[in-house]
C-alpha positions as a Markdown table, in Angstrom:
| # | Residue | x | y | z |
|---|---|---|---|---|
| 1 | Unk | 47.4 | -7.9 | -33.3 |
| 2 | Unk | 48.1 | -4.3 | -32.8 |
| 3 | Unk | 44.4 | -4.0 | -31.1 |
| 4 | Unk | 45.2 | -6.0 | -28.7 |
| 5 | Unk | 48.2 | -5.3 | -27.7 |
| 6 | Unk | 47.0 | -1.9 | -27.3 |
| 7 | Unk | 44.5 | -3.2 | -25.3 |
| 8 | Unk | 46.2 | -5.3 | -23.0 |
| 9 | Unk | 48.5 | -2.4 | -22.5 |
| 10 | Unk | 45.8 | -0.1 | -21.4 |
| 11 | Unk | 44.7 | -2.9 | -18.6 |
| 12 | Unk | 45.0 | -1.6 | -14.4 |
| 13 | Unk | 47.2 | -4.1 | -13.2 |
| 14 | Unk | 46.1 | -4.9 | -9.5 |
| 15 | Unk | 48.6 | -3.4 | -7.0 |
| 16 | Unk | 49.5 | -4.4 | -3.6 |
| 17 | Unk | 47.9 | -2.4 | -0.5 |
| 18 | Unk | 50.0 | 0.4 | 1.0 |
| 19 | Unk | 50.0 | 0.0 | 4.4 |
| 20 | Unk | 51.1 | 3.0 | 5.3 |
| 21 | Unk | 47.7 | 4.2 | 4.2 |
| 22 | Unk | 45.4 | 4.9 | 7.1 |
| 23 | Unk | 42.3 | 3.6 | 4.5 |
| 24 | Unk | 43.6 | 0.2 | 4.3 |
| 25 | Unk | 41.9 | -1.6 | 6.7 |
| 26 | Unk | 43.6 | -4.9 | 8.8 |
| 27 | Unk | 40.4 | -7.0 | 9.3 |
| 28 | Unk | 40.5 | -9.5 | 12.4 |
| 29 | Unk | 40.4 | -13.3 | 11.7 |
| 30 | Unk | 37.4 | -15.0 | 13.5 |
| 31 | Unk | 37.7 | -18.6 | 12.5 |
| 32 | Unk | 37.4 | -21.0 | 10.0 |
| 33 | Unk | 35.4 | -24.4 | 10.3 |
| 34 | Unk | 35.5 | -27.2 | 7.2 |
| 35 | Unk | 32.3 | -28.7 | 6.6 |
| 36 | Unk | 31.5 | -32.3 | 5.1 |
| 37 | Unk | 31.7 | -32.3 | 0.9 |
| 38 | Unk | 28.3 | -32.4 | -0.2 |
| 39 | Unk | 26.9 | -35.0 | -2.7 |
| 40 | Unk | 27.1 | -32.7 | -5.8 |
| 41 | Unk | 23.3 | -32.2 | -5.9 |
| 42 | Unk | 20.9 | -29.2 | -6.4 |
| 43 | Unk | 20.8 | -27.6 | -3.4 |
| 44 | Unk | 19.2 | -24.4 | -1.5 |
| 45 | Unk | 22.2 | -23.7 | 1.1 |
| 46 | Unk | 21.5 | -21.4 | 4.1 |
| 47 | Unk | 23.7 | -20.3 | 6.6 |
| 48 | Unk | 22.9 | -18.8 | 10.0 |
| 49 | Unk | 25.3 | -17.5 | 12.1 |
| 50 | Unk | 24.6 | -15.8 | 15.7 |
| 51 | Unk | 27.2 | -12.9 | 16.6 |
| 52 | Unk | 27.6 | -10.2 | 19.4 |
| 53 | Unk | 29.2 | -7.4 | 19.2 |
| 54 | Unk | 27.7 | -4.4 | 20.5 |
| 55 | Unk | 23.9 | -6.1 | 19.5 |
| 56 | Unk | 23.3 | -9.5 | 18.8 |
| 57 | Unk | 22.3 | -10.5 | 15.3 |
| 58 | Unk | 21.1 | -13.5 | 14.0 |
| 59 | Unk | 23.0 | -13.6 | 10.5 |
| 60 | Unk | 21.6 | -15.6 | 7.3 |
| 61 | Unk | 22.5 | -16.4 | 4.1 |
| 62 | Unk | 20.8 | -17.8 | 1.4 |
| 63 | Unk | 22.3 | -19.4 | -1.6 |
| 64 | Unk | 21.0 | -20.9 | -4.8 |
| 65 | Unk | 23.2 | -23.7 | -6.2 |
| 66 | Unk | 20.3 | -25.2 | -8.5 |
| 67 | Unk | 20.4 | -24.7 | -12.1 |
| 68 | Unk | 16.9 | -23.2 | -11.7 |
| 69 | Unk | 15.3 | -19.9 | -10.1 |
| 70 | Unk | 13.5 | -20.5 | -6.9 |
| 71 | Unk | 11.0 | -17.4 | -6.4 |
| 72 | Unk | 8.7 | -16.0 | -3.1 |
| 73 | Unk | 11.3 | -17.2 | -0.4 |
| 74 | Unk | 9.8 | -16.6 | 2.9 |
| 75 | Unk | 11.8 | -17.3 | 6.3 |
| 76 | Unk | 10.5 | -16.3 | 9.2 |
| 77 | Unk | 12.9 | -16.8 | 12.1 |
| 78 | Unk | 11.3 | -17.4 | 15.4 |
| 79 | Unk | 13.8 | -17.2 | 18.7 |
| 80 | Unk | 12.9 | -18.7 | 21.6 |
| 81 | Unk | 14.1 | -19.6 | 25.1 |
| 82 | Unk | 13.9 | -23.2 | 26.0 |
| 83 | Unk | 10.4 | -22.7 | 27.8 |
| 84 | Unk | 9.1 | -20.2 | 25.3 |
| 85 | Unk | 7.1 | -18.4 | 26.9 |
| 86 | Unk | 8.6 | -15.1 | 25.6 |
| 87 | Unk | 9.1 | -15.5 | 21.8 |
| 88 | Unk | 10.6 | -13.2 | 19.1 |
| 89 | Unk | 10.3 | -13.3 | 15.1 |
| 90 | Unk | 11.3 | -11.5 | 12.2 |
| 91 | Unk | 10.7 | -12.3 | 8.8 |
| 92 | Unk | 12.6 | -11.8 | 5.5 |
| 93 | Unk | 10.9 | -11.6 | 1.9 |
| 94 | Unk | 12.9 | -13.1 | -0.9 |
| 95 | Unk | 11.0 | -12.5 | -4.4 |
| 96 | Unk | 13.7 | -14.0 | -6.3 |
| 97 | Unk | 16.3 | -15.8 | -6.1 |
| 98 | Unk | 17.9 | -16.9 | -9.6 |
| 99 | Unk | 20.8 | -20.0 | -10.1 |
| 100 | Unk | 24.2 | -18.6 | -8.6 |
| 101 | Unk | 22.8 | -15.9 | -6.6 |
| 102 | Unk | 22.9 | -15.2 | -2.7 |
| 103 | Unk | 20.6 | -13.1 | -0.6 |
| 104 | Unk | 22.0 | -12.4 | 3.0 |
| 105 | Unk | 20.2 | -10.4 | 6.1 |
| 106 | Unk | 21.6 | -9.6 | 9.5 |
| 107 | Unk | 18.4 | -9.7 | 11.8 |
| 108 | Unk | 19.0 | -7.8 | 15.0 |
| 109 | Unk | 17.8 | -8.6 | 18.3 |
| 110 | Unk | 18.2 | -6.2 | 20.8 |
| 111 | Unk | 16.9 | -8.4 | 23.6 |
| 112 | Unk | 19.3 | -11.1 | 22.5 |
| 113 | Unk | 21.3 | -13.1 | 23.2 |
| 114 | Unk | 18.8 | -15.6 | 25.0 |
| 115 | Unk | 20.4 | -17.9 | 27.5 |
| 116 | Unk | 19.9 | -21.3 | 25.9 |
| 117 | Unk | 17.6 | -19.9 | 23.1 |
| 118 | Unk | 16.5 | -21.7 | 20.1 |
| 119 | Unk | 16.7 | -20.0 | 16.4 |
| 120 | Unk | 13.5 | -22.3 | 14.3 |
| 121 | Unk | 13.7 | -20.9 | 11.0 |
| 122 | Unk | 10.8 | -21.5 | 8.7 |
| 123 | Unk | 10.7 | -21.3 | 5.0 |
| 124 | Unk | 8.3 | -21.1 | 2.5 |
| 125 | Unk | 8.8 | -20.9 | -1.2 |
| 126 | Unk | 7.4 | -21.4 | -4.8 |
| 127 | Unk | 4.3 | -23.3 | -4.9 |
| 128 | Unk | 4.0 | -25.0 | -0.9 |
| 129 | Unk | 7.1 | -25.9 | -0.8 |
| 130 | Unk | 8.7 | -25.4 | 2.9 |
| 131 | Unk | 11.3 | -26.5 | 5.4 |
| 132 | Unk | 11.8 | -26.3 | 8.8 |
| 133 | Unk | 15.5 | -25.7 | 10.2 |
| 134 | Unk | 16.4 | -25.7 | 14.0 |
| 135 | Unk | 19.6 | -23.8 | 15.5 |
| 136 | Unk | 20.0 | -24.2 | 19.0 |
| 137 | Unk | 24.0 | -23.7 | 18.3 |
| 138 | Unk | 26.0 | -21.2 | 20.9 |
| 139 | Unk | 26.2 | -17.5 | 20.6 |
| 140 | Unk | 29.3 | -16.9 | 18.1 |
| 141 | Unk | 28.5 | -20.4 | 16.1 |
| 142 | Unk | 27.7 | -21.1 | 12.4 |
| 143 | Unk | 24.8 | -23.6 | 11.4 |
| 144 | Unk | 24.4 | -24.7 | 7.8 |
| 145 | Unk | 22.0 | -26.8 | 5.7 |
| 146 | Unk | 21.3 | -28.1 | 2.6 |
| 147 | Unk | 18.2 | -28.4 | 1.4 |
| 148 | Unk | 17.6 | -30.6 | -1.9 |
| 149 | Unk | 16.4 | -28.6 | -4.9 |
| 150 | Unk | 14.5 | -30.3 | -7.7 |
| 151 | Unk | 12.9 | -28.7 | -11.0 |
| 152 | Unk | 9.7 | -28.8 | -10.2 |
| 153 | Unk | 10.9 | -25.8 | -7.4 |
| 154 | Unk | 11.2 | -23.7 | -9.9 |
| 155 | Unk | 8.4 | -21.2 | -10.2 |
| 156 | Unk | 7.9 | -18.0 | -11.3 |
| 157 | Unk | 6.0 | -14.3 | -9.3 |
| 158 | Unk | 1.9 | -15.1 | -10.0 |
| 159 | Unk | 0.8 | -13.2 | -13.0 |
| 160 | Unk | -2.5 | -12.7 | -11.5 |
| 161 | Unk | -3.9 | -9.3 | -12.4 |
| 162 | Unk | -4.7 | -7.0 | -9.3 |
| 163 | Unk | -5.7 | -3.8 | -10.7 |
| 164 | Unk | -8.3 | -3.6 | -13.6 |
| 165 | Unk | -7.3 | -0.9 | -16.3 |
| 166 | Unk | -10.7 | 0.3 | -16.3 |
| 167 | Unk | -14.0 | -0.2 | -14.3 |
| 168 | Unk | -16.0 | -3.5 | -15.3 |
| 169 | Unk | -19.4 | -2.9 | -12.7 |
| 170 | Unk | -20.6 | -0.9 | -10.2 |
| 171 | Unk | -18.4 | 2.0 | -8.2 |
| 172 | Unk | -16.3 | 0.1 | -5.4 |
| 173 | Unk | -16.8 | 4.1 | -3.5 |
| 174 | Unk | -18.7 | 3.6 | 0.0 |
| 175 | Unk | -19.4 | 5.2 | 2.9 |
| 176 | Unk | -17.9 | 6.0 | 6.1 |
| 177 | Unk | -20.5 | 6.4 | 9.0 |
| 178 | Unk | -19.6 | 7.2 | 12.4 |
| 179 | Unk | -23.2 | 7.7 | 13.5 |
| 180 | Unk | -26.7 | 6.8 | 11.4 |
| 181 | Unk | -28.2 | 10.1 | 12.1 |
| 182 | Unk | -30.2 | 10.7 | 9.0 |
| 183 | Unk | -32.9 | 9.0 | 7.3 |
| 184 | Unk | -30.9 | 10.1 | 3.8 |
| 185 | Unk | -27.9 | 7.8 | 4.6 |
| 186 | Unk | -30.5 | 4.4 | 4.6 |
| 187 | Unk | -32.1 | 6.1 | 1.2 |
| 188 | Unk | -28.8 | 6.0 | 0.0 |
| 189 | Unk | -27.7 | 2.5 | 0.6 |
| 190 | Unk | -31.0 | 1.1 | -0.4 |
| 191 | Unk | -30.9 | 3.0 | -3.9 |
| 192 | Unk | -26.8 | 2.9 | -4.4 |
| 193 | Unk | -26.1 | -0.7 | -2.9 |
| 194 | Unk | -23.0 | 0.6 | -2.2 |
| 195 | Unk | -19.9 | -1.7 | -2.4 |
| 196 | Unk | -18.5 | -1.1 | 1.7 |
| 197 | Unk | -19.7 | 0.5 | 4.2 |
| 198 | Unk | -17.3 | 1.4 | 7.4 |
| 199 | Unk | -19.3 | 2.0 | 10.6 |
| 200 | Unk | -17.7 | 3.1 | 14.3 |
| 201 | Unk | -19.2 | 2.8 | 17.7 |
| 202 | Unk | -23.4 | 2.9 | 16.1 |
| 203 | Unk | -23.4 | -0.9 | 14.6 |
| 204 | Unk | -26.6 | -2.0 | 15.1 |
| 205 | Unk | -27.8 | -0.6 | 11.8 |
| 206 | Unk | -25.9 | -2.6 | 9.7 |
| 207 | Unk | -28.6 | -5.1 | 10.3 |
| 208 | Unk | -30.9 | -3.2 | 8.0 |
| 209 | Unk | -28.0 | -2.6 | 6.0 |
| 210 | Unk | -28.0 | -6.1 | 4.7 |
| 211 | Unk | -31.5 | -6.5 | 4.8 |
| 212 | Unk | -32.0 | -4.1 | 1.9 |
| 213 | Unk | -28.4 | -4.1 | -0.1 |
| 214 | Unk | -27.6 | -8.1 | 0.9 |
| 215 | Unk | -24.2 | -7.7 | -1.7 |
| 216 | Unk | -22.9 | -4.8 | 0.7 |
| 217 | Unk | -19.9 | -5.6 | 2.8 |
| 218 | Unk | -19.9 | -4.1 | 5.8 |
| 219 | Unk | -16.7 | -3.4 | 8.4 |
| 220 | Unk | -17.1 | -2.6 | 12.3 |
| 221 | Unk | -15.3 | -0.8 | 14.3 |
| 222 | Unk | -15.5 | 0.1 | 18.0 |
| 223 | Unk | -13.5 | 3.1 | 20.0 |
| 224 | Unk | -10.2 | 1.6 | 21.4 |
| 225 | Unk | -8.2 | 3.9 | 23.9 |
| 226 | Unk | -5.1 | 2.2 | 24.9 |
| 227 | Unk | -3.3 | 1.5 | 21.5 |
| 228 | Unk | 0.1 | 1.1 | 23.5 |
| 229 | Unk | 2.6 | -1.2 | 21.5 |
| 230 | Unk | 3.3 | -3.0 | 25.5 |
| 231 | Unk | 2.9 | -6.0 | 26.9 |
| 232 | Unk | 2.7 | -9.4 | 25.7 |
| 233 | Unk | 0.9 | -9.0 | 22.2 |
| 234 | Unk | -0.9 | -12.8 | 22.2 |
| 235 | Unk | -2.6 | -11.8 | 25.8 |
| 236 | Unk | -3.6 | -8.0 | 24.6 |
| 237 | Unk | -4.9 | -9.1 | 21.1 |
| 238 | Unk | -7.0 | -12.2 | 23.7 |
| 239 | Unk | -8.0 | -9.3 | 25.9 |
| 240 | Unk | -9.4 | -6.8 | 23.5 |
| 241 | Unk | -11.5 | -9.6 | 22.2 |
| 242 | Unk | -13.0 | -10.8 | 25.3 |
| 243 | Unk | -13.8 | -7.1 | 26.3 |
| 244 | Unk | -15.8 | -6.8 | 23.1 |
| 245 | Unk | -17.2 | -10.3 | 22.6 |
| 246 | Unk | -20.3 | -9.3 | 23.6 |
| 247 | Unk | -21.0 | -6.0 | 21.4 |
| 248 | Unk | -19.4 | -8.1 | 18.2 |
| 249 | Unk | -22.0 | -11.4 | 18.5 |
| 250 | Unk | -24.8 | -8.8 | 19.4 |
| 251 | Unk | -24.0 | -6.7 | 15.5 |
| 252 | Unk | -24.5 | -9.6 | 13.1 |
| 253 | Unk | -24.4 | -7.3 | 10.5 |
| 254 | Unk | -20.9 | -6.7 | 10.3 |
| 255 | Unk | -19.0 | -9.1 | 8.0 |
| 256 | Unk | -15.3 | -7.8 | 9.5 |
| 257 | Unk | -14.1 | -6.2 | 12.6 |
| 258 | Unk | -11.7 | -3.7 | 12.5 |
| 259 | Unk | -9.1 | -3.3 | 15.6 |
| 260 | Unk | -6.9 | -0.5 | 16.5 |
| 261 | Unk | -7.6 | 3.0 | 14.2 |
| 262 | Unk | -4.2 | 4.0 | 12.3 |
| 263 | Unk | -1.6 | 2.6 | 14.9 |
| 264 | Unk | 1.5 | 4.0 | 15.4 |
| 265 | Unk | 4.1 | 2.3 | 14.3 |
| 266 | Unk | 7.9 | 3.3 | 15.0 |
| 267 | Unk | 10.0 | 0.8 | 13.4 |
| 268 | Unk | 10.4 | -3.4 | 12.3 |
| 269 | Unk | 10.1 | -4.1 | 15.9 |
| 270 | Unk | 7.2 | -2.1 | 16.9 |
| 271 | Unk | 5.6 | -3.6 | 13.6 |
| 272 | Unk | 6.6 | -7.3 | 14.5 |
| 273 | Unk | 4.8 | -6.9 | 17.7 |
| 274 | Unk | 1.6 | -5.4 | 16.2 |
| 275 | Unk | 1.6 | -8.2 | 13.8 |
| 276 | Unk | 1.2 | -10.4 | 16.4 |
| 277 | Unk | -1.4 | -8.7 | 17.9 |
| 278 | Unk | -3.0 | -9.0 | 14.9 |
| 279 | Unk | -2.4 | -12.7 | 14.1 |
| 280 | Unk | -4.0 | -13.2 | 17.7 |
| 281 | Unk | -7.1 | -11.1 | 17.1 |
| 282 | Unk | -7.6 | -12.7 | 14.0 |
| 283 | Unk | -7.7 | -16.5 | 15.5 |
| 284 | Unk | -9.5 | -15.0 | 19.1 |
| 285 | Unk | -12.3 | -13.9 | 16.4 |
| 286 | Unk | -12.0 | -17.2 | 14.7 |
| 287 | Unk | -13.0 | -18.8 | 17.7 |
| 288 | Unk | -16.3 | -17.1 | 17.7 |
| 289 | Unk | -17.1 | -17.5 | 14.3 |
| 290 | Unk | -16.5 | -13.7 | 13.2 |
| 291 | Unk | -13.9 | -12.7 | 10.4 |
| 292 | Unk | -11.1 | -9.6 | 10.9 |
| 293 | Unk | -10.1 | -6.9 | 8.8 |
| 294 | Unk | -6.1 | -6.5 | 9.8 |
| 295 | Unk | -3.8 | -3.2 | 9.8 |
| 296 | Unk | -5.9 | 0.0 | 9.6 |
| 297 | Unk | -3.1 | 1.9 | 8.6 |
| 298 | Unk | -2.6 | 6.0 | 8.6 |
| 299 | Unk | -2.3 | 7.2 | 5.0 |
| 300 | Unk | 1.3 | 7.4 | 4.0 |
| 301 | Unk | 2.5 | 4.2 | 6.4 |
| 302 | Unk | 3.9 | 1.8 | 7.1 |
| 303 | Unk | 7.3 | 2.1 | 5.6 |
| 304 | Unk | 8.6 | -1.0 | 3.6 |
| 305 | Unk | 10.8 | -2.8 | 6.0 |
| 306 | Unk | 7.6 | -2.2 | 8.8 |
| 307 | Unk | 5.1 | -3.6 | 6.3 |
| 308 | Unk | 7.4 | -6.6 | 5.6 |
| 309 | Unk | 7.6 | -7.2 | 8.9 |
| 310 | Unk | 3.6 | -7.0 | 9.2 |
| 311 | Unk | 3.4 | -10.3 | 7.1 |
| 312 | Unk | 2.6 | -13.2 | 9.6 |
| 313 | Unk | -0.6 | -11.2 | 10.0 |
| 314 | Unk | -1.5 | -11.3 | 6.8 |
| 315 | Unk | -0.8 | -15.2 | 6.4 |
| 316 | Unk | -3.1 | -15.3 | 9.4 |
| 317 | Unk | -5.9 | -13.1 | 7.8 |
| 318 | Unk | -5.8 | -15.2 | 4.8 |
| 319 | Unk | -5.7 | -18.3 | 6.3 |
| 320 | Unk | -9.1 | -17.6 | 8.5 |
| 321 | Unk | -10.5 | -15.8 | 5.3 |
| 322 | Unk | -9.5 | -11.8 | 6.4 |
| 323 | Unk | -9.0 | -8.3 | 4.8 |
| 324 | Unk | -6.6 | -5.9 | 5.2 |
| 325 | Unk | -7.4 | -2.7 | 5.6 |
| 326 | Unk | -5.9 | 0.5 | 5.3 |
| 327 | Unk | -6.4 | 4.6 | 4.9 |
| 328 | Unk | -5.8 | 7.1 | 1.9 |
| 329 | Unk | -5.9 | 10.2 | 2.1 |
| 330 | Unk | -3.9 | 13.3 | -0.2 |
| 331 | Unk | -4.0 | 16.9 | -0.4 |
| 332 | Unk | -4.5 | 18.6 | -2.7 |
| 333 | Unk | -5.9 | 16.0 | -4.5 |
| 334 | Unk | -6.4 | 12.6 | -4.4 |
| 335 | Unk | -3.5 | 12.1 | -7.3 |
| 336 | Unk | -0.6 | 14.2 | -5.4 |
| 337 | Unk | 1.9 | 11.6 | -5.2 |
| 338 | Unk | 0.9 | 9.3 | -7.5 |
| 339 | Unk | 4.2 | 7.9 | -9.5 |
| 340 | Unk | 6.3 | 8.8 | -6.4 |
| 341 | Unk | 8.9 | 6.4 | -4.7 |
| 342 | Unk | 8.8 | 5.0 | -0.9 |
| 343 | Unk | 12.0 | 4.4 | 0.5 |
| 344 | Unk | 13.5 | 1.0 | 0.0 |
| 345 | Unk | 11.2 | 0.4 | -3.2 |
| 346 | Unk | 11.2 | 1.7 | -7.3 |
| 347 | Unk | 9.3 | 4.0 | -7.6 |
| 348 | Unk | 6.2 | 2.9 | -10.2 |
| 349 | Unk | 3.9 | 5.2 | -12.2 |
| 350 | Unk | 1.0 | 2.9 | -11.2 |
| 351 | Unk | 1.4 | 3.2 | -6.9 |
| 352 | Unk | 2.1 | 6.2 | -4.9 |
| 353 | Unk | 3.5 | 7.9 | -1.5 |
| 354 | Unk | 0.1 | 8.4 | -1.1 |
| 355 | Unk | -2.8 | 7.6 | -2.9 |
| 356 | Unk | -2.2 | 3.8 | -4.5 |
| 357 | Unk | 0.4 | 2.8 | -2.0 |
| 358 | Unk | -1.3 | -0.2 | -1.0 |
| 359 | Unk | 0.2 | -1.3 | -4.7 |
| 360 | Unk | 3.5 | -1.4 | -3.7 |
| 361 | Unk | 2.6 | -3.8 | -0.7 |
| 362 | Unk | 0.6 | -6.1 | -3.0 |
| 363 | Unk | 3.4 | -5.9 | -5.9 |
| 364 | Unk | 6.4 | -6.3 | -4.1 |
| 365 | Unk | 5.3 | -8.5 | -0.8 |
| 366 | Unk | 1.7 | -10.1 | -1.2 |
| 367 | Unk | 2.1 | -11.4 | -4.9 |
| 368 | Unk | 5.8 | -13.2 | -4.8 |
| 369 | Unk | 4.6 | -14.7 | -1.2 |
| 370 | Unk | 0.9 | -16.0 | -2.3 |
| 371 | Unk | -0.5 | -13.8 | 0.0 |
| 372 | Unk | -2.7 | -11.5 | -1.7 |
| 373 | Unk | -6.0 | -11.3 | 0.3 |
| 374 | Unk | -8.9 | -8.8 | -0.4 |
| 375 | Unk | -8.4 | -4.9 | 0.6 |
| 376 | Unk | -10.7 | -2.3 | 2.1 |
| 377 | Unk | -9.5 | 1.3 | 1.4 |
| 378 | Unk | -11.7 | 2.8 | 5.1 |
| 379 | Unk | -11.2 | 5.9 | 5.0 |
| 380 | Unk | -10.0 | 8.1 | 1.9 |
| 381 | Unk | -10.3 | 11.5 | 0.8 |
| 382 | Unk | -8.6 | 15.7 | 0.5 |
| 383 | Unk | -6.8 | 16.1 | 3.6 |
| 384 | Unk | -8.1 | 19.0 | 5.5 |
| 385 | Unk | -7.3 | 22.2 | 5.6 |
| 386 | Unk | -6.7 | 22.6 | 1.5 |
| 387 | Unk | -10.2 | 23.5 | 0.3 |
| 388 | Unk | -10.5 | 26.9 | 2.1 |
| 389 | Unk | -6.9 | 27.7 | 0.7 |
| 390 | Unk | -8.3 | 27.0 | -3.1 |
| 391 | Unk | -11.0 | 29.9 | -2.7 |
């Protein structure tokens, strides 16, 4: 008896707020709204409410009020006007969500609010399972739903192994060719069947490529200059392909076309445009029977919340059978930064800053969202400007 009472006696008691203190904030009463009692059952409950203040966000909330964990939540929230001509999206990546628990974003749109706009929020989780909510409430209203959750919603992230500990066949090292200018580089390729081989502007040659190293895939790129994050993205992404039509059906050596080289991206927004550029060049390829390899990325990008926000490309890539594809490059070696952190994301022995950050993407957004599609590292290698330094 005497441990507790000493116990209970060394208990913080909660005190009232001193209002004289300047720290003690007086928040401001919006409004309250009672909603229906719900049937007692299993439920997903999400919340969206659209609010402007200085910016306009679109806020949701995601709750779990199932006895079992509902895992690789996906909404993608697409805002239109009532003719949508003009639409925006952003999506939001839940991996987990476990009984009890609430996950809540406040997506901001900068061009919002849209007179009469439409909030269609699509969601995606576990194994196929998906629902499709409409909000066409007023600025400054609430929208709720329940969705019915059942145990067979309950899943788990994919155990699927994406990195071998150790090599099981050939090298997967390639070449890079910006011009076939040699008789040694064809040598090579026929007596190293090389696993990739990258090629920009001099395609035809790829032909042979496959003629003597079948297993070889090969990637095609040709010089872009106006990589301008402007305009409509759908019409741009249409544009680029019609312009080179003719040089891709003319190079049926090349198993995927690459688009823009390391694009520069400046934020979710600028990201959520070029993945719609993307999502259209991979369908306007479609069309003509030819396959894309999506992203291209500078070594050391995107950052986290840009690559999640680069994820309806990838559901398009995967769906018409794509790649992504992406650049490595350290100094001064390939290992610097291996173990290190990215902002917004552990830091894991196996990924890096540099070298291996493709790991974090497929680990924390392509796995819990059954997205993982094949990857093509395009360019890699010691940054320059190291080796002359070393002697």
């Amino acid at each position: 008896m005497a441990t507790l009472l000493a116990l209970f006696a060394s208990m913080v008691l909660p005190v009232a707020a001193d209002e004289r203190d300047d720290r003690v904030i007086e928040p401001g009463f919006v409004f309250a709204v009672a909603f229906p009692a719900s049937e007692g059952q299993s439920a997903l409950l999400v919340q969206a409410t659209s609010w402007l203040a200085e910016s306009y966000h679109y806020i949701l909330t995601i709750s779990n009020l199932s006895p079992w964990p509902l895992a690789d939540i996906l909404v993608l929230d697409r805002y239109f006007p009532p003719d949508p001509d003009v639409e925006l999206s952003q999506s939001w990546d839940i991996p987990l969500l476990d009984p009890g628990q609430t996950a809540s974003i406040a997506l901001r749109y900068d061009e919002g609010p849209i007179e009469d706009g439409c909030h269609q929020l699509e969601l995606s989780w576990g194994e196929g399972w998906s629902a499709v909510l409409m909000d066409c409430g007023e600025t400054g209203t609430s929208t709720m739903w329940e969705i019915v959750a059942t145990e067979e919603m309950a899943t788990y992230p994919s155990d699927e192994l994406l990195t071998l500990p150790e090599p099981t066949r050939g090298s997967k090292l390639g070449l890079h060719v910006t011009r076939n200018s040699d008789t040694a580089i064809m040598a090579l390729v026929e007596e190293a069947q090389p696993a990739v081989i990258v090629a920009v502007g001099d395609l035809g040659w790829l032909a042979d490529v496959k003629e003597v190293s079948p297993n070889t895939i090969t990637i095609g790129r040709l010089e872009e200059v106006d990589q301008t994050l402007t305009g409509d993205p759908v019409e741009r992404a249409q544009a680029f392909v019609d312009g080179h039509a003719g040089q891709y059906l003319a190079n049926p050596g090349v198993d995927y076309w690459l688009g823009w080289n390391e694009p520069g991206i400046d934020g979710p927004e600028q990201m959520a445009w070029y993945a719609e550029f993307e999502s259209a060049r991979v369908l306007a390829l479609a069309d003509i029977g030819l396959k894309a390899a999506i992203g291209n990325f500078s070594t050391g990008t995107p950052e986290a919340d840009e690559f999640a926000a680069f994820l309806p490309a990838i559901m398009a890539a995967k769906h018409y059978q794509g790649i992504l594809a992406l650049h490595e490059y350290a100094a001064p070696s390939m290992r610097d930064g291996v173990g290190h952190g990215i902002p917004g994301i552990d830091a894991s022995p196996e990924a890096g800053a540099l070298t291996l950050r493709y790991r974090y993407w497929y680990e924390t957004y392509l796995r819990h969202n059954d997205l993982v599609i094949p990857l093509v590292i395009t360019e890699a290698g010691i940054d320059g400007g190291v080796l002359a330094a070393q002697h």
